[in-house]
N, C-alpha and C positions, 0 to 999 in steps of 0.2 A: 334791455330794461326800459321801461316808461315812466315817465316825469313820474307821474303820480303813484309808482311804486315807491317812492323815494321818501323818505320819514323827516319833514320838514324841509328848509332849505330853500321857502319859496322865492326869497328874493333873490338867490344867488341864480336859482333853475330859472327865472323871468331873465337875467341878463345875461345866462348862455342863452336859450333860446333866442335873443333878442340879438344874438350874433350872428347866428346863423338867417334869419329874417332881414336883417342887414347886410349881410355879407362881408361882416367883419371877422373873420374865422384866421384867429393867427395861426400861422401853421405849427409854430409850437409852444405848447403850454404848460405852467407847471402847475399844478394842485397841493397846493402845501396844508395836511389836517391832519388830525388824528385819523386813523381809518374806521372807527367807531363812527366818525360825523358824518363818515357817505362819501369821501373822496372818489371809490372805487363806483360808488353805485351812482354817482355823479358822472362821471368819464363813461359809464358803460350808458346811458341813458342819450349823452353827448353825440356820443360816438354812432349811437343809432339813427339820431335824426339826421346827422352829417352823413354815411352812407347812405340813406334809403328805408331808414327802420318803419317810415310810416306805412310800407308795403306788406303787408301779411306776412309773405313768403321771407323777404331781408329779415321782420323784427324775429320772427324763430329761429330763423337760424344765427341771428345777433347774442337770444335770450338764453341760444345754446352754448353762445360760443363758439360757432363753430363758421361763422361767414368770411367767407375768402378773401375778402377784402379789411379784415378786421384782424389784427395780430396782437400777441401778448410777449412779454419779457416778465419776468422775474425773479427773484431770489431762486434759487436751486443750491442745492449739495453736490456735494461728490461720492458718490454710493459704489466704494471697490468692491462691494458682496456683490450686485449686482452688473456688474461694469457702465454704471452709467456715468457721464461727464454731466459736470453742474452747466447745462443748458435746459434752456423752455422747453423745447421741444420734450425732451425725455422725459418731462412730467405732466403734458398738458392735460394726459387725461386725469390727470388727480387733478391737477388747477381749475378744470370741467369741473370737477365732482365742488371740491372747497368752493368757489364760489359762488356756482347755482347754490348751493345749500345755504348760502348767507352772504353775501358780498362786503360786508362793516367787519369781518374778522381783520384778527392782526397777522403781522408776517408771526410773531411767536405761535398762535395756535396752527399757522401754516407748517412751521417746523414740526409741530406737533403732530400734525394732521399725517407728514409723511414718515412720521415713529422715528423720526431723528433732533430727538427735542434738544440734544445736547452739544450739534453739530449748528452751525452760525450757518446760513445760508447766504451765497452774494451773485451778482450779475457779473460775469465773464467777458473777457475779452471774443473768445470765439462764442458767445451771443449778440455782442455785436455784430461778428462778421455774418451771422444766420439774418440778422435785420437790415442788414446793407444790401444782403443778396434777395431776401423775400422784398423789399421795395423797390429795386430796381426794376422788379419784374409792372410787367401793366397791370392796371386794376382789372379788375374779373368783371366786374359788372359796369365800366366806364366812369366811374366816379372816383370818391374819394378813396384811399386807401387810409385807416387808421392802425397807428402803433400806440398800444397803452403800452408802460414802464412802470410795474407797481414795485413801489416802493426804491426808487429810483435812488434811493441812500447807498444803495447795497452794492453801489459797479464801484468794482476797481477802479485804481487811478488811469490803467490802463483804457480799461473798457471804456470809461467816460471822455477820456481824448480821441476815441476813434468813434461814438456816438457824436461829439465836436464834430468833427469834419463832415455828416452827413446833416447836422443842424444848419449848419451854413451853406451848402449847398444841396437842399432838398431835392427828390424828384418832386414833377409836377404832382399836384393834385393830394399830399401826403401831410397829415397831421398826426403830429407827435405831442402825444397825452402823457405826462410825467407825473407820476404820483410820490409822492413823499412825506414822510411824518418829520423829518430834522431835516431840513435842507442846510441847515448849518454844516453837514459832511458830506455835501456835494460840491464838486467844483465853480470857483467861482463865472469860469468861463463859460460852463452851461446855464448857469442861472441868469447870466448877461444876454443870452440868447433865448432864453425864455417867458413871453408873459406870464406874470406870477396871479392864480387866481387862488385866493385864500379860504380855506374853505372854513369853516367857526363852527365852533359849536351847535349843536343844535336844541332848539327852542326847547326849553321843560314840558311845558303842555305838548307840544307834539310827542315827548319821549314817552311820557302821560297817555295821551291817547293811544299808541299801539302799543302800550303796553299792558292795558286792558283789551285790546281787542284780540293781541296775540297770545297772552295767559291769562286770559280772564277772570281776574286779581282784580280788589276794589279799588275805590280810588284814591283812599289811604295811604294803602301799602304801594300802589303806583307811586304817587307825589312825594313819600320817603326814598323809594330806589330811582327816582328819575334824580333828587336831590343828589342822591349819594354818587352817582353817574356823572353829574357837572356835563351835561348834553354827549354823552358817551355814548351811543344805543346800542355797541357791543360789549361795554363797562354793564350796562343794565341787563342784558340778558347773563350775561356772566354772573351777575349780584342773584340771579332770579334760581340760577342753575347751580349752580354751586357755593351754595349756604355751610354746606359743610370746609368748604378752602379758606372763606371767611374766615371761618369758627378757628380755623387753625394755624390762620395769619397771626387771628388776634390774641391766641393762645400764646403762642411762639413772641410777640412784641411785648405782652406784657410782661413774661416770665424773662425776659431780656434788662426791659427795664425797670423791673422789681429788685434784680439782683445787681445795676448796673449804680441804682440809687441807695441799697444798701451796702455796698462796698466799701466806701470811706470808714463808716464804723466796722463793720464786718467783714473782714479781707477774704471771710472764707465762703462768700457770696462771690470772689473770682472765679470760685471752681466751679460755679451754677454756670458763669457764663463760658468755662471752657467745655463745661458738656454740651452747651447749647450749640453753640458755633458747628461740634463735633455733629452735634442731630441734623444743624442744617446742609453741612456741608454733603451729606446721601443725598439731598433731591438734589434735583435733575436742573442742570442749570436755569431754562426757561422761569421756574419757578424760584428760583432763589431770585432772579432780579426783579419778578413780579411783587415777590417780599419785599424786597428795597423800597418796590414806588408805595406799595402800601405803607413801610414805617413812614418814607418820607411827606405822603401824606398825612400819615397819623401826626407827625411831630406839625405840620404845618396846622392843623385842626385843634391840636393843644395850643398852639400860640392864641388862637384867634380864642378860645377862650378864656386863655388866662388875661386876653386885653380886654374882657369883656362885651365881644361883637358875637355872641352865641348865635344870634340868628344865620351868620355865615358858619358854623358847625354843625356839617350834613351826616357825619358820624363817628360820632361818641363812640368812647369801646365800653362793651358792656357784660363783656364776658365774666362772670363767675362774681359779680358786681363788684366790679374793679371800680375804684375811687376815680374816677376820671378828672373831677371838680380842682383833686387833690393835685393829681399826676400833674397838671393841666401850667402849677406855679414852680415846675421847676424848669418849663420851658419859655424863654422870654427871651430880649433882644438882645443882652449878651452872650448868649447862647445860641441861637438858632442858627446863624449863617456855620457856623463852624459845625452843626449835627449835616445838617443838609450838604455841605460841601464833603461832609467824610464817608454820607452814606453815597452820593454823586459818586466819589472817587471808588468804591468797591466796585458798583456799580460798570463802572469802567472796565477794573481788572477782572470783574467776572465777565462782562462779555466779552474779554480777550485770552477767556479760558485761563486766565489765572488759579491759581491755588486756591480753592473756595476756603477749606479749614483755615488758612494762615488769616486769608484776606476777612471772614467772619471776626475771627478771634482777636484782630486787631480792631475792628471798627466796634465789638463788643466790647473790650478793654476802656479806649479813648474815650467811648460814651460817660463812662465815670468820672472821668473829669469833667467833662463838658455838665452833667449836669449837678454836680457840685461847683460848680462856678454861682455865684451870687448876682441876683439882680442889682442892675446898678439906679 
């Protein structure tokens, strides 16, 4: 990949560049972003001028993925229909396909991508042992050898004590590119051994501009979904591509908390929220905790207008012309940490494959306190 494929990010892209021109290139690094912001298309673009990419022949087979001196790790499953063990290697040619087709995707649509949306994917002990032996070995073309680590959250406690030991004692000439969206759930001992480069959001007008160049949409309805994005550019294509998931988020939040606020008076608006719980518990895990960030943002975009900062509310729900103005004063400062920390903790148990029906049905329930509590 080349700088200038790359969808903003100019300051960051001038002071890798400006490392490599220096010969300041620590040998291991970590990339802490959402992957929406280019993490991955950052590291892949890195990764090319540090091997050799400026050479015809290196950047295509870099572009393909496919250059010998340029390795990948990542999340995997464990697939017994198939007998494959959750390593790199057994997936690369789809990891080929997923990210030439778009490199700003998330590991969830990656679960997605290999039709095992329901299974958690993570990095292995015996893929470390496959990256201790592929870097021992000498570079192919005399240079650098690169190891990207996408989504470097994912390794066991195991895997990441035995990736420790080759951080500390590198072969020559070998940079380790770490990607991460939480480094909060990485060890502390890797991150110590780590430069941390931070990778931020990316600029609205830049999400702006290729997003009229890529769906050639006005500049309108760009500068609403770059808004509603918060520098996402795989938040924005998502918003651009599936209008209809939107539509059924915001279906499903408000029919939640229609019947979560009529409850106190009307007990028998419990029962709305134990069909509902019931309807969400059939999707497919991925998408139940996609729900979650959406309420959790939606409760976050209610506060900021019931304090009256509307200019920071990038999406109103406006399905079926739901009072939003109205909804908007039962969420405030006595309330808020407590919706946000309960919809957090589902969030939790769902992606530790907990019981979706129970785990719904209670954070549906508690909502009815929480928003029957009075401002203070």
């Amino acid at each position: 990949m080349k700088w200038g494929e790359i969808i903003g990010q100019d300051l960051l892209k001038k002071q890798l560049q400006d490392s490599i021109n220096e010969n300041r290139i620590s040998h291991a690094q970590l990339f802490v972003g959402k992957a929406g912001y280019g993490t991955l298309a950052l590291a892949l673009a890195y990764a090319s001028e540090v091997i050799g990419g400026n050479s015809d022949n290196s950047y295509k087979q870099i572009a393909q993925l496919q250059h010998p001196d340029l390795h990948f790790s990542f999340p995997a499953v464990n697939n017994s229909a198939d007998k494959l063990e959750a390593v790199s290697s057994n997936y690369m040619k789809q990891f080929r396909e997923f990210v030439i087709e778009d490199p700003y995707r998330n590991s969830n649509q990656w679960y997605e991508f290999l039709q095992g949306e329901k299974k958690q994917g993570f990095i292995s002990v015996k893929e470390m042992e496959h990256i201790i032996e592929k870097l021992n070995l000498k570079s192919f073309e005399g240079g650098f050898k690169v190891q990207i680590i996408w989504m470097a959250e994912t390794m066991r406690t195991e895997a990441a004590n035995k990736l420790l030991k080759i951080l500390e004692e590198p072969p020559a000439k070998t940079l380790f590119l770490l990607l991460a969206e939480d480094d909060k759930k990485m060890l502390s001992t890797i991150l110590s051994r780590c430069q941390r480069v931070n990778v931020n959001r990316i600029e609205d007008e830049k999400i702006v501009e290729s997003l009229q160049s890529k769906f050639s949409i006005d500049e309108k309805q760009a500068v609403k979904i770059a808004k509603r994005a918060e520098g996402d550019w795989n938040l924005a294509c998502i918003l651009i591509k599936n209008a209809t998931v939107q539509e059924e988020f915001e279906q499903c939040f408000i029919r939640w908390n229609r019947a979560a606020v009529m409850a106190p008076k009307k007990p028998n608006s419990l029962r709305e929220i134990v069909d509902w719980s019931l309807e969400i518990s059939n999707w497919g895990r991925e998408k139940q905790k996609n729900f979650l960030q959406f309420c959790a943002e939606t409760f976050r975009q209610a506060l900021l207008e019931n304090y009256q900062t509307k200019e920071l509310v990038n999406n109103p729900l406006t399905y079926e012309n739901f009072r939003w103005a109205n909804f908007s004063h039962f969420v405030h400062g006595n309330n808020i940490e407590d919706i946000l920390e309960e919809i957090n903790t589902a969030f939790f148990h769902i992606e530790r494959n907990g019981n979706a029906r129970i785990i719904f049905l209670d954070m549906g329930i508690k909502l009815t306190r929480f928003l029957a509590r009075k401002k203070d």
